[in-house]
C-alpha positions as CSV (number, residue, x, y, z in Angstrom):
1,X,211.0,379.7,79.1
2,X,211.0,383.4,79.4
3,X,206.8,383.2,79.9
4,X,207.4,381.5,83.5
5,X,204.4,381.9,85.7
6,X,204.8,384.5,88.2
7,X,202.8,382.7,90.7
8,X,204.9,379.8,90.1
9,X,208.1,381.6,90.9
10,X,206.5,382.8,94.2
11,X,205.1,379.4,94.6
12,X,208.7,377.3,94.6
13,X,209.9,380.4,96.6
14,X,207.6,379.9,99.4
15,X,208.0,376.2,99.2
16,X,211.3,375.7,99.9
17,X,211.0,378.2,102.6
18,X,210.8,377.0,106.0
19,X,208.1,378.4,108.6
20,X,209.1,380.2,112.0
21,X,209.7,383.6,113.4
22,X,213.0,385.3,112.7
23,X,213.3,388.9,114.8
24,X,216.6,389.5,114.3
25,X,220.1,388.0,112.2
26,X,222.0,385.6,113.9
27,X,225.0,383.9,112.4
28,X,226.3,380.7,111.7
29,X,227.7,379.2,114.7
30,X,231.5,378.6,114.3
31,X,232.8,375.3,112.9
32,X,229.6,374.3,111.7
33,X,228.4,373.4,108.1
34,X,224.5,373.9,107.2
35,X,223.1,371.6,103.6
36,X,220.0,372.1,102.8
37,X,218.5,369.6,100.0
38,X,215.2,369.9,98.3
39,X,213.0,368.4,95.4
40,X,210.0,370.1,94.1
41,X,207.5,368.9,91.9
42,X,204.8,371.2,90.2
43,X,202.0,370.2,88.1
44,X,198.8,372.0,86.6
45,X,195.7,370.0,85.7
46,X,195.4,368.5,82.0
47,X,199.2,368.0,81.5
48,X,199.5,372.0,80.6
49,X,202.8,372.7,82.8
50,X,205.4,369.9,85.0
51,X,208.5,371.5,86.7
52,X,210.8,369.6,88.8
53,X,213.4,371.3,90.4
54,X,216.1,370.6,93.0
55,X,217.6,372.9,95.2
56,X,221.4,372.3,97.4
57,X,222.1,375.7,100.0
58,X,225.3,375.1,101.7
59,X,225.7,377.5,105.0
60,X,229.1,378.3,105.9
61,X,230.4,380.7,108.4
62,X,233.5,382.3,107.9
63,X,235.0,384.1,110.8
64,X,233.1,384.9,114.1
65,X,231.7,388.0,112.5
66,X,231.1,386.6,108.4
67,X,229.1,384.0,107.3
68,X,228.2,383.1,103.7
69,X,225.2,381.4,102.1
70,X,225.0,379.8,98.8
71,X,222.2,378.1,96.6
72,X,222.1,376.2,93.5
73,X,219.0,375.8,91.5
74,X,218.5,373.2,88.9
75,X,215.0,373.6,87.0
76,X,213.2,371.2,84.4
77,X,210.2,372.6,82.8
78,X,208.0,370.8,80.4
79,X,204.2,371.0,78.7
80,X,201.7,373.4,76.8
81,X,201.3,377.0,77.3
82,X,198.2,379.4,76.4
83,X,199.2,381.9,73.4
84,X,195.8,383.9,72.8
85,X,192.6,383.9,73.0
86,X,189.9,384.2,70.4
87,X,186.0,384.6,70.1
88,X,184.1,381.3,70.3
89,X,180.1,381.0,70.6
90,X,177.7,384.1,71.9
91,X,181.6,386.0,72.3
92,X,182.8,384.0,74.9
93,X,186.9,383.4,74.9
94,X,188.8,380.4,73.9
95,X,192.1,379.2,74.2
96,X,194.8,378.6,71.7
97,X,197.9,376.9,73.2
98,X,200.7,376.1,71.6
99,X,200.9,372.9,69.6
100,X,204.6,371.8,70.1
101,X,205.2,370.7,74.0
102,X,207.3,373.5,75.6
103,X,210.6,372.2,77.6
104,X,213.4,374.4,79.3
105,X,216.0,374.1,81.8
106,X,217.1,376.8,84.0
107,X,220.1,376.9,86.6
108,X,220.2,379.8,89.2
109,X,222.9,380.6,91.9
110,X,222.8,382.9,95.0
111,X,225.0,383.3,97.6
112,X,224.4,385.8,100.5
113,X,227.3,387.5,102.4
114,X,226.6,388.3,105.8
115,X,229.1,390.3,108.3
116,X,227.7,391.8,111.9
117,X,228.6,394.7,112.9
118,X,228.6,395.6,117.0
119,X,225.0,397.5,115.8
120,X,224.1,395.6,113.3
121,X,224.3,393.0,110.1
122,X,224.8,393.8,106.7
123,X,223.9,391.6,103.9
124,X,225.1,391.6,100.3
125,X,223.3,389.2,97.9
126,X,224.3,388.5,94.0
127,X,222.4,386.0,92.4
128,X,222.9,384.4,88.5
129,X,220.4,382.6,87.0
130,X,220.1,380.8,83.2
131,X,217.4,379.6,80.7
132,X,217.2,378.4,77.5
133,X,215.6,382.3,76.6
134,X,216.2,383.9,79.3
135,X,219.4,385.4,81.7
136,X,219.6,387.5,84.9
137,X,221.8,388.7,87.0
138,X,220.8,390.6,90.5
139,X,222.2,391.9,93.2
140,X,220.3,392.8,96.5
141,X,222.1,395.0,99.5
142,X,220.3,395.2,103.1
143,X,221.1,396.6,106.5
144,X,219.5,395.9,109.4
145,X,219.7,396.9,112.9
146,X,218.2,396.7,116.9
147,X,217.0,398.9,118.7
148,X,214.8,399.5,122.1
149,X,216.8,396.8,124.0
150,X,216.4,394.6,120.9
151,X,212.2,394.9,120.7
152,X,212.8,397.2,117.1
153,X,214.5,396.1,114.6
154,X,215.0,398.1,111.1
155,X,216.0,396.7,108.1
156,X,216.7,398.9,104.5
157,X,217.7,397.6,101.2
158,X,218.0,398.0,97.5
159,X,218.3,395.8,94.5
160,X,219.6,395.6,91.1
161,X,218.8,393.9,88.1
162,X,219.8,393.1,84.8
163,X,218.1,390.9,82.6
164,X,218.2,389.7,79.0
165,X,215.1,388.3,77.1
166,X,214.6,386.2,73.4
167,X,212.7,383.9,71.7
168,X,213.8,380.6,70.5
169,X,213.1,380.4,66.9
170,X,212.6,384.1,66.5
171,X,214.9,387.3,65.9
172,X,214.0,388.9,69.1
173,X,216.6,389.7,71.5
174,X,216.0,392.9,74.3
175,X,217.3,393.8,77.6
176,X,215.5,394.7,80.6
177,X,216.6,396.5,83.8
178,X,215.3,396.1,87.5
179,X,215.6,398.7,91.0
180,X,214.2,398.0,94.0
181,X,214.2,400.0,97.6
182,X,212.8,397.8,101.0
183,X,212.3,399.3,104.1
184,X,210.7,396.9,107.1
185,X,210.3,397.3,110.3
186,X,209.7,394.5,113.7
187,X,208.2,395.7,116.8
188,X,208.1,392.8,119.4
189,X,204.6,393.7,121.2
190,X,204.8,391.5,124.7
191,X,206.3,388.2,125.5
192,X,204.0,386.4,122.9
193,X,203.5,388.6,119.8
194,X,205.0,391.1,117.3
195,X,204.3,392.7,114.1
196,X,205.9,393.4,110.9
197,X,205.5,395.9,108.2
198,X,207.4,396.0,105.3
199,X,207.1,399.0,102.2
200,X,209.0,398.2,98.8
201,X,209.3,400.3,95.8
202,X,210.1,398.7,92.4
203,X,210.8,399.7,88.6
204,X,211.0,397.6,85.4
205,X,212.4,399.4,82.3
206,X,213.0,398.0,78.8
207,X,211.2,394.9,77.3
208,X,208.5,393.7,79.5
209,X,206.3,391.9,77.2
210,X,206.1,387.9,76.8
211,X,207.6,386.8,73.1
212,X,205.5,384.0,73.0
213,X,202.1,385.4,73.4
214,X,199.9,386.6,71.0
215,X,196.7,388.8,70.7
216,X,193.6,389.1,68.4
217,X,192.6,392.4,67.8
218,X,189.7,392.4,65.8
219,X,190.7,390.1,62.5
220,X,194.2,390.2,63.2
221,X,196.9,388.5,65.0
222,X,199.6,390.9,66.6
223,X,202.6,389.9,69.3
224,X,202.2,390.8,73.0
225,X,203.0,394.3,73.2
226,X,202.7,396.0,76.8
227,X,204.5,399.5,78.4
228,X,208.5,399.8,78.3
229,X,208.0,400.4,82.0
230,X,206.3,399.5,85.0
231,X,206.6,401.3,88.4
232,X,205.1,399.1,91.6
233,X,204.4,399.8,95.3
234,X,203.7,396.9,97.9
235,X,203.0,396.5,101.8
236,X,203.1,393.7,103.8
237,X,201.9,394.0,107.3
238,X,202.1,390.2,109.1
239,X,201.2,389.9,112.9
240,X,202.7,387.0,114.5
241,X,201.5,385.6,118.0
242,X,202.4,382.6,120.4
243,X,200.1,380.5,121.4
244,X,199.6,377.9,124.1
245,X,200.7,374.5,123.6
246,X,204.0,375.2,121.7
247,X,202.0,377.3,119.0
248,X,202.0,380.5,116.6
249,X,199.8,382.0,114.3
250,X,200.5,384.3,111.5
251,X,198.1,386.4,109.7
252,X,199.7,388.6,106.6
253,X,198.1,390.9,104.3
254,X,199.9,392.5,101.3
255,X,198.8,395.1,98.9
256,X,200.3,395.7,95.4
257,X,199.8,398.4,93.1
258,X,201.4,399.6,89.9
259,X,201.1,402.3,86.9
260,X,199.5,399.5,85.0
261,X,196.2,399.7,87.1
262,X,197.1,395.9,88.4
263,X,196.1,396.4,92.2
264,X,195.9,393.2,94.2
265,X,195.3,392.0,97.8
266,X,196.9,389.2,99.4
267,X,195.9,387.5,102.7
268,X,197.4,384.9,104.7
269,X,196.7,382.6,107.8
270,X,199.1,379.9,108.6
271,X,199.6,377.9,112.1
272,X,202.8,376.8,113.3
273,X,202.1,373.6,115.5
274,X,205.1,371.9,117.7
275,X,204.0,368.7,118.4
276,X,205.7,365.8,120.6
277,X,208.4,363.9,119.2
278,X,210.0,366.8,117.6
279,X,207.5,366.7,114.9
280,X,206.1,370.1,113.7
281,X,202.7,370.9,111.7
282,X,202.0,374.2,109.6
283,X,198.6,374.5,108.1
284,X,198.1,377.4,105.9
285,X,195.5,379.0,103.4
286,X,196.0,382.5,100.7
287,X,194.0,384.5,99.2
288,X,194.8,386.2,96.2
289,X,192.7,389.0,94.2
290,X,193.3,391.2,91.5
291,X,192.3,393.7,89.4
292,X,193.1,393.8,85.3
293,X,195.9,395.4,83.4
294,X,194.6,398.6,81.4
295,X,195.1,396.8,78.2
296,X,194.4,393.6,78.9
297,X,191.3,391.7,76.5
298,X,190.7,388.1,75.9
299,X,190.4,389.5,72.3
300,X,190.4,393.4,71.2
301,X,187.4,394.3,69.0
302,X,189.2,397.7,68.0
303,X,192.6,399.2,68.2
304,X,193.9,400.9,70.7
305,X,196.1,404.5,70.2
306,X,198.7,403.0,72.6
307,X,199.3,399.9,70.6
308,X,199.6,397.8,74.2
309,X,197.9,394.6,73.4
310,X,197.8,391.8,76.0
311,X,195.7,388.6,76.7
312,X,197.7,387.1,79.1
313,X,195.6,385.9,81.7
314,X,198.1,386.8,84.5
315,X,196.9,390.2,83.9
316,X,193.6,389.6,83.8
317,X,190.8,390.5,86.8
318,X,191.2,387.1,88.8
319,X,191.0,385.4,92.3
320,X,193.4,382.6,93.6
321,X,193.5,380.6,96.4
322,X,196.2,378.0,98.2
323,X,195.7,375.9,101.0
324,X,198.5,373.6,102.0
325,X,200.5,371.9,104.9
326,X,203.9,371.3,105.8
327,X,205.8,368.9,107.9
328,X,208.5,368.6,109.5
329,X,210.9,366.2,111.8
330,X,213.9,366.7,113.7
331,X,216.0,363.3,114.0
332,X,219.0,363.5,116.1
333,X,219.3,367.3,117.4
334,X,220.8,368.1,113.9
335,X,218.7,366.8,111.1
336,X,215.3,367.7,109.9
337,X,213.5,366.1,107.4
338,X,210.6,368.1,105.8
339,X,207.3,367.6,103.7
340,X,205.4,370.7,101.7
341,X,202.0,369.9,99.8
342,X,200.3,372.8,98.3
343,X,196.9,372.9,96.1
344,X,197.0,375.9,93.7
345,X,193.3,377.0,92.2
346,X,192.9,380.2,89.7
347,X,189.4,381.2,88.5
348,X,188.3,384.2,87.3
349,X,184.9,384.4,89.8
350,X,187.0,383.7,92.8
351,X,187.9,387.4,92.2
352,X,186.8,389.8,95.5
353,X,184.3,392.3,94.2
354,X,183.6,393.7,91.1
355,X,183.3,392.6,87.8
356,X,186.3,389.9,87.0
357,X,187.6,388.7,83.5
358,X,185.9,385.2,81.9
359,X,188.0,382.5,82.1
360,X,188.1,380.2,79.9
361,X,190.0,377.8,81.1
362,X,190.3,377.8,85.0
363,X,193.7,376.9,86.3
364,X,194.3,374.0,89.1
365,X,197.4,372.7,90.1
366,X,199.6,370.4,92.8
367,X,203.0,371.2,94.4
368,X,205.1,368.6,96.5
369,X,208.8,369.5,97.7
370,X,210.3,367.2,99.9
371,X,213.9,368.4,101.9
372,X,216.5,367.1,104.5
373,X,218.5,369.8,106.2
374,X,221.6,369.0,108.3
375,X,224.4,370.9,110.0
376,X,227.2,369.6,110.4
């Protein structure tokens, strides 16, 4: 459904990724073939939300200077979602979810170009993806480049998108547009550790509210209604150092802000453990924070001139945290078999500072993806 959880999406992202350092592009070494299979299963507390998805990448290089990547998502998603909230007992919020279980299917594709120049490598990205409510179609362009005997490297990009939202069952149909700009940089610091900062700028235009949400605003019931735009800045600065004993430790910390007073901090520790065997181990714990959306309420008790209404919780002033592990095993030089376990917890008093929104109805949830990746 159009309503997906943006946590989830960043969630399935970030499972399916696999941990290590990466200073600079290097392609696909001629004549060989990469798969990449994964399943992923996703479930909050209470039957609300299940998704299972599997993903296939195939890695494929094309000349000595081209290679090209492609992935195919297939996504099943199934369960209850929260619509509004209203005033229960003393004022506090309570849910109302929708009555009818929710399912939806959604296929995505990707492929990534890549061709390396004498100076550098130059990546073009389109991506297509499909739901039952819900179309996109991206495109992402990125340049990167050494320097300083190869301790620097640059990288610059932009991104398009087009998307198309509706409703199933009601006569709402709108169009939203995406641009992004990236700029990173990697400075290798010694033999054992570099850093990395990265700086995007983003804008959303056209219809960004959620069809199937609703609001109370004082006696009455009114759709979702937020801004027809949404500008966003983010940085990412991530440190990354080797340890003894075949180890690494990375430490991140991103801050987000847009023109719809959401600001958030995000920090991350994770350790990247080689052990014997061919067996790796990668512990790893965020912390997410937030503040609210101007017009986000539970429940309005008076209009507002604007006429933005929203009570969707992913807007709200929150805290989050994820701890999880992932292992992995190489079996014969060119296959590795992988396992990702992450435990997902949302409350509104995990929240850093500050006043943060009531919560009625705290969100936990699981995620498993299990993956075998062989080159051939």
């Amino acid at each position: 459904m159009a309503a997906t959880n943006s946590y989830l999406r960043h969630l399935m992202a970030a499972a399916v990724a696999l941990p290590g350092i990466s200073v600079a592009a290097t392609p696909i070494d001629k004549g060989d073939v990469v798969v990449d299979l994964k399943y992923v299963h996703y479930e909050e507390q209470d039957d609300l939300m299940t998704v299972d998805a599997e993903y296939l990448t195939l890695g494929i290089p094309l000349t000595g200077r081209n290679d090209l990547t492609v992935s195919i998502e297939f996504e099943t998603m199934s369960g209850a979602s929260p619509i509004f909230m209203s005033p229960g007992q003393n004022g506090d919020p309570v849910v109302v979810k929708s009555g009818a279980s929710i399912t939806d299917q959604r296929t995505a594709v990707t492929a990534s170009f890549r061709h390396f120049f004498d100076a550098g490598t130059l990546t073009v990205a389109p991506s297509w993806s499909d739901e039952d409510d819900y179309t996109s179609q991206a495109l992402t362009l990125q340049y990167e480049w050494d320097t300083n005997n190869k301790n620097t490297t640059f990288a610059v990009g932009v991104g398009f998108a087009s998307d198309e939202v509706w409703a199933e069952g009601q006569v709402i149909r709108n169009d939203k547009e995406g641009r992004s700009v990236f700029f990173g940089v990697t400075q290798v610091l010694n033999t054992s550790s570099l850093l990395q900062l990265n700086v995007s700028f983003a804008e959303e235009t056209g219809y960004l509210s959620d069809p199937y949400k609703l609001v109370q605003v004082q006696t009455s019931i009114l759709p979702d209604s937020r801004p027809d735009d949404r500008a966003q800045i983010a940085v990412l600065v991530r440190y990354i150092r080797h340890m003894a004993d075949d180890a690494s430790v990375h430490l991140t910390y991103r801050l987000f802000n847009d023109d719809w007073d959401v600001q958030s901090h995000t920090f991350e520790a994770s350790w990247y453990q080689e052990l014997p065997g061919d067996w790796t181990v990668t512990p790893s714990v965020r912390y997410y924070t937030q503040e609210k959306a101007d017009f986000y309420e539970p429940y309005f008790v008076a209009f507002r001139n604007d006429g933005y209404y929203t009570s969707d919780f992913r807007l709200a002033s929150y805290g989050s945290v994820i701890a999880g592990v992932k292992i992995t095993k190489k079996i014969a030089g060119n296959t590795g078999l992988d396992l990702n376990l992450q435990y997902y917890a949302r409350r509104g008093d995990l929240k850093l500072g500050g006043e943060h929104s009531l919560d009625p109805e705290p969100l936990s949830s699981y995620l498993v993806t299990l993956g075998i990746k062989h080159t051939f």
